[in-house]
C-alpha positions in Angstrom: -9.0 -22.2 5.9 -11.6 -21.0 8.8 -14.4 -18.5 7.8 -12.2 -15.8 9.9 -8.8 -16.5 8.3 -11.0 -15.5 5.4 -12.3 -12.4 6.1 -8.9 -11.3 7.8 -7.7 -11.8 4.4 -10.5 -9.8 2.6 -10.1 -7.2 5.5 -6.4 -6.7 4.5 -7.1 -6.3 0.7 -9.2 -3.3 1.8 -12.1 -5.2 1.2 -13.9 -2.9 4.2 -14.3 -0.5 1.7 -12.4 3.0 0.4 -12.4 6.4 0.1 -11.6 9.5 -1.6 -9.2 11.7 0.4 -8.5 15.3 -1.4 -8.7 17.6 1.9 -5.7 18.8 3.6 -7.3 18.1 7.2 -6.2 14.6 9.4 -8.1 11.4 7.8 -8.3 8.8 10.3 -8.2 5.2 9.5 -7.8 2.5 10.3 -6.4 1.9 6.4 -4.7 -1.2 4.7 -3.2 1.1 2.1 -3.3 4.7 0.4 -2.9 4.9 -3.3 -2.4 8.2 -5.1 -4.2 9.5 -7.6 -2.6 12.9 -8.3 1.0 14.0 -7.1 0.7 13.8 -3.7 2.6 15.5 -0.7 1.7 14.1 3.0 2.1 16.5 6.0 2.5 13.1 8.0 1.5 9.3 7.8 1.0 7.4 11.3 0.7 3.5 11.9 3.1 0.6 13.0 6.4 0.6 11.1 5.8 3.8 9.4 8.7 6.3 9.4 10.7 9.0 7.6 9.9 12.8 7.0 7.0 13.1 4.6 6.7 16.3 4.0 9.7 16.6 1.9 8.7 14.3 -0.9 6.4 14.0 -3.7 4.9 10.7 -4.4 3.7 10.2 -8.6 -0.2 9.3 -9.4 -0.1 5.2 -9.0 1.7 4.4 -5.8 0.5 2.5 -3.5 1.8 3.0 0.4 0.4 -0.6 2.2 0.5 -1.1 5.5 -1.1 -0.5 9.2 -2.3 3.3 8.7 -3.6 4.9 11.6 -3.9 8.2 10.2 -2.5 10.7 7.4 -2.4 14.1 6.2 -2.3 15.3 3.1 -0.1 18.5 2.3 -1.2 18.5 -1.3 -2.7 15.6 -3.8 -5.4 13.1 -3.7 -5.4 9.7 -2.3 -7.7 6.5 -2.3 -7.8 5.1 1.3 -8.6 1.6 1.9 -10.6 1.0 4.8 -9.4 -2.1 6.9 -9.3 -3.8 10.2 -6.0 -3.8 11.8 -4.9 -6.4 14.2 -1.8 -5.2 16.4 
């Protein structure tokens, strides 16, 4: 496996780093995944193959949303973002 098969691997684990997310304003990514912490309503989620109305739901403490995130909102709740580099 080359050095950069590697690191795209690492990069997709959210191995870029994270962050804390409790603010209700637009967090832009890119993120590899969001994971919630505390009940957690989203105003919107944006990336590739994201879809549905988002406001309407609740999402428990412990769920983990992967995938190509370009950028959220948070209604209500607190997320962990995972930092990553997205190839599209």
């Amino acid at each position: 496996m080359s050095i950069e098969s590697n690191l795209a691997i690492e990069y997709s684990m959210g191995n870029a780093g994270f962050q804390l997310v409790t603010s209700t304003a637009s967090t832009t990514g890119p993120f590899v995944a969001i994971t919630t912490i505390a009940p957690t309503t989203f105003t919107s989620i944006t990336g590739n193959g994201i879809s549905g109305t988002w406001s309407s739901v609740t999402i428990p403490a412990g769920i983990t949303l992967p995938g190509p995130i370009q950028s959220f909102q948070l209604t209500g709740g607190q997320v962990i973002a995972f930092n990553g580099v997205i190839s599209s």
